[in-house]
C-alpha positions as CSV (number, residue, x, y, z in Angstrom):
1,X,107.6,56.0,-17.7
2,X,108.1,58.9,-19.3
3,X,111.4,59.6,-21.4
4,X,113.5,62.4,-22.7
5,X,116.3,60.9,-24.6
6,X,118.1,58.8,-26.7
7,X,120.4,57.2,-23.8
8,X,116.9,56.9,-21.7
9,X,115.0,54.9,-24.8
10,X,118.8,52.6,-24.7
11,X,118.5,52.2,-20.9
12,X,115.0,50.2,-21.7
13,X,115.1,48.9,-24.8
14,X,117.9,47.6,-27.7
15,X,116.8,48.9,-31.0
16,X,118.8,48.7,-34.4
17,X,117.2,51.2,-36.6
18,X,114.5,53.1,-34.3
19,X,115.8,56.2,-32.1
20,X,114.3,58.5,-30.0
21,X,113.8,61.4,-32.1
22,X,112.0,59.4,-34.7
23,X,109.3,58.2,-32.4
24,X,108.6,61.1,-29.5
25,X,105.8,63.4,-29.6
26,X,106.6,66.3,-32.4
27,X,104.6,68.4,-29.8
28,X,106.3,67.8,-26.4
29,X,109.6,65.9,-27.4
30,X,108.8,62.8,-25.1
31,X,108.3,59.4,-25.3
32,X,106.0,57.0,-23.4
33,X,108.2,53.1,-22.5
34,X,105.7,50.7,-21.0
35,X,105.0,47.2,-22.1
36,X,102.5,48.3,-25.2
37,X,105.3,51.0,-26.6
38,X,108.0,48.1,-25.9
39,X,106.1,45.6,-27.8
40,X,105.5,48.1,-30.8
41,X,109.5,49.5,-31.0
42,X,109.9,45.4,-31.2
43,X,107.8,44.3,-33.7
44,X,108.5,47.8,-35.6
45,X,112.1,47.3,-35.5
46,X,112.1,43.8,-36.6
47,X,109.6,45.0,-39.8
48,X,112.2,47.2,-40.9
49,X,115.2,44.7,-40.4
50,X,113.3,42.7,-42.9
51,X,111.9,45.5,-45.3
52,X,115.0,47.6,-44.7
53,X,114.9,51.4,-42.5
54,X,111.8,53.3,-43.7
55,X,110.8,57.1,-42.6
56,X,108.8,57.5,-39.6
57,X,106.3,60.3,-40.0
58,X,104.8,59.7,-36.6
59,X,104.7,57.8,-33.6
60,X,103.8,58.7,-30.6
61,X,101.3,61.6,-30.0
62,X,100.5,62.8,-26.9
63,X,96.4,63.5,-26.4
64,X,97.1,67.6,-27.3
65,X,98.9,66.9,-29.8
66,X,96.5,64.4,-31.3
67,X,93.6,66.4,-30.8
68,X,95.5,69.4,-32.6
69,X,96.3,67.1,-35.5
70,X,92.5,65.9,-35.6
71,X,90.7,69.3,-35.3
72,X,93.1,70.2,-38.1
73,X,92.6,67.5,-40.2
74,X,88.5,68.5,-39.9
75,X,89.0,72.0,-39.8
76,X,87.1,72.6,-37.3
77,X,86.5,72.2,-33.3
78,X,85.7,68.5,-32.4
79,X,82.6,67.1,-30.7
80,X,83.0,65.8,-27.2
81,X,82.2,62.6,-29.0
82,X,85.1,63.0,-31.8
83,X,87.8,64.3,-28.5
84,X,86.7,61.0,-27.0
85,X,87.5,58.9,-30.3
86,X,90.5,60.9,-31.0
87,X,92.1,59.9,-27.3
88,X,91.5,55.7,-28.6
89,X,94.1,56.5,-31.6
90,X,97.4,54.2,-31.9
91,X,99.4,57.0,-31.6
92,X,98.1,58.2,-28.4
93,X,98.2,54.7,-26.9
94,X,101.9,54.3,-28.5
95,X,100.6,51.4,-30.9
96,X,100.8,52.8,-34.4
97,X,103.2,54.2,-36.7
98,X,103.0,56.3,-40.3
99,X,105.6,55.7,-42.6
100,X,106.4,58.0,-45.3
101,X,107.5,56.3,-48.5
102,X,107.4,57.1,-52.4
103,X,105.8,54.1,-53.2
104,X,102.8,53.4,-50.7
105,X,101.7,50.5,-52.2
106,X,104.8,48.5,-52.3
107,X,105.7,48.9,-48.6
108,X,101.6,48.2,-47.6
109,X,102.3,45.0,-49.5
110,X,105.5,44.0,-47.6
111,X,104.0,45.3,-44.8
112,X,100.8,42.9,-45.5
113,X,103.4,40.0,-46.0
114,X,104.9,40.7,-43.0
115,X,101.9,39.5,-40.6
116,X,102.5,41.0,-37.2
117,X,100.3,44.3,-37.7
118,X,96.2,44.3,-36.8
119,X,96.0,47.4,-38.7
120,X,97.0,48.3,-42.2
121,X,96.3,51.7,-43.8
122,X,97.2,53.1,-46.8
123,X,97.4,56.7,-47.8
124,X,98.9,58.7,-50.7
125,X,101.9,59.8,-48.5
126,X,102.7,56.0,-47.2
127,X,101.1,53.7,-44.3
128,X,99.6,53.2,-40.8
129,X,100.5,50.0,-39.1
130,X,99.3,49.2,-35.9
131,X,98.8,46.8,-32.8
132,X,95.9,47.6,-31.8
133,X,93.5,44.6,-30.3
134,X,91.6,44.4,-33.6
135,X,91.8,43.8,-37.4
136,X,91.7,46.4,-40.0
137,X,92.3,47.4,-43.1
138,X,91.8,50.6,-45.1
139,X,92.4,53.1,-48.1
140,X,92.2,56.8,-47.3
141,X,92.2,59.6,-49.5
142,X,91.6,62.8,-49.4
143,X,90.2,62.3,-45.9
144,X,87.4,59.4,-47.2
145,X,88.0,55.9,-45.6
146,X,87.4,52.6,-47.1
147,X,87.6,49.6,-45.1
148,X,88.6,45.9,-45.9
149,X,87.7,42.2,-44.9
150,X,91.7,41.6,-45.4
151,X,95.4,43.4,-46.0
152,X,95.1,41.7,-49.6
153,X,91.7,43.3,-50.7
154,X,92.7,46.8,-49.8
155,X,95.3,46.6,-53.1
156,X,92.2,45.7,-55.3
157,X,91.4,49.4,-55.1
């Protein structure tokens, strides 16, 4: 079901520290509830009532907007192939979150510690956490991934 507002995200789910504008689409101001995007808010919600309120960069991206974001990232028009990946993010399937934070490490640590996320990434600007139906773990920078066997490993680098 698609929402438009803070007082629709209250009328389906009780969150302490998440609203509406945090987590809609930055491209069409709406928000996707259904049993995937309640189970996220959930976990996410209870993560930052034991970490404490952290910034959310991004949630929920609908599939323009997520294509947008990827053919920028690339700089360039995507392949069928890469429009086809793209639509499998987190974001579009309202399973992941970025969080912005000055110390990345620290808060992919907690965030490690925390056990509820599938998939941990860190980046200079802060992390992706996810629920997707696998495990992984990664370092990004400057657009290069490297993956992980385990949340621990990826603070070796």
């Amino acid at each position: 079901m698609v929402i438009k507002s803070q007082s629709e995200l209250e009328k389906n789910i009780k969150l302490e520290y998440i609203t509406f504008n945090e987590i809609t689409c930055k491209h069409c101001k709406t928000f996707l509830i259904n049993s995937d995007s309640k189970k996220m808010l959930m976990v996410l919600d209870h993560f930052f009532q034991s970490v404490g309120k952290q910034k959310i960069n991004s949630f929920y991206r609908c599939p323009a907007h997520h294509l947008e974001t990827k053919k920028q990232e690339l700089k360039r028009n995507l392949t069928d192939e890469e429009k086809k990946q793209a639509l499998q993010s987190g974001h579009v399937q309202l399973l992941a979150v970025d969080l912005g934070t000055r110390d990345p490490r620290q808060l992919y640590t907690k965030a490690a510690a925390f056990g509820e996320w599938n998939g941990l990434g860190l980046y200079p600007w802060g992390i992706h956490l996810d629920l997707k139906p696998r495990r992984a773990f990664w370092v990004s920078s400057g657009g290069k991934y490297q993956y992980f066997n385990s949340p621990i490993a990826v603070l070796s680098v």
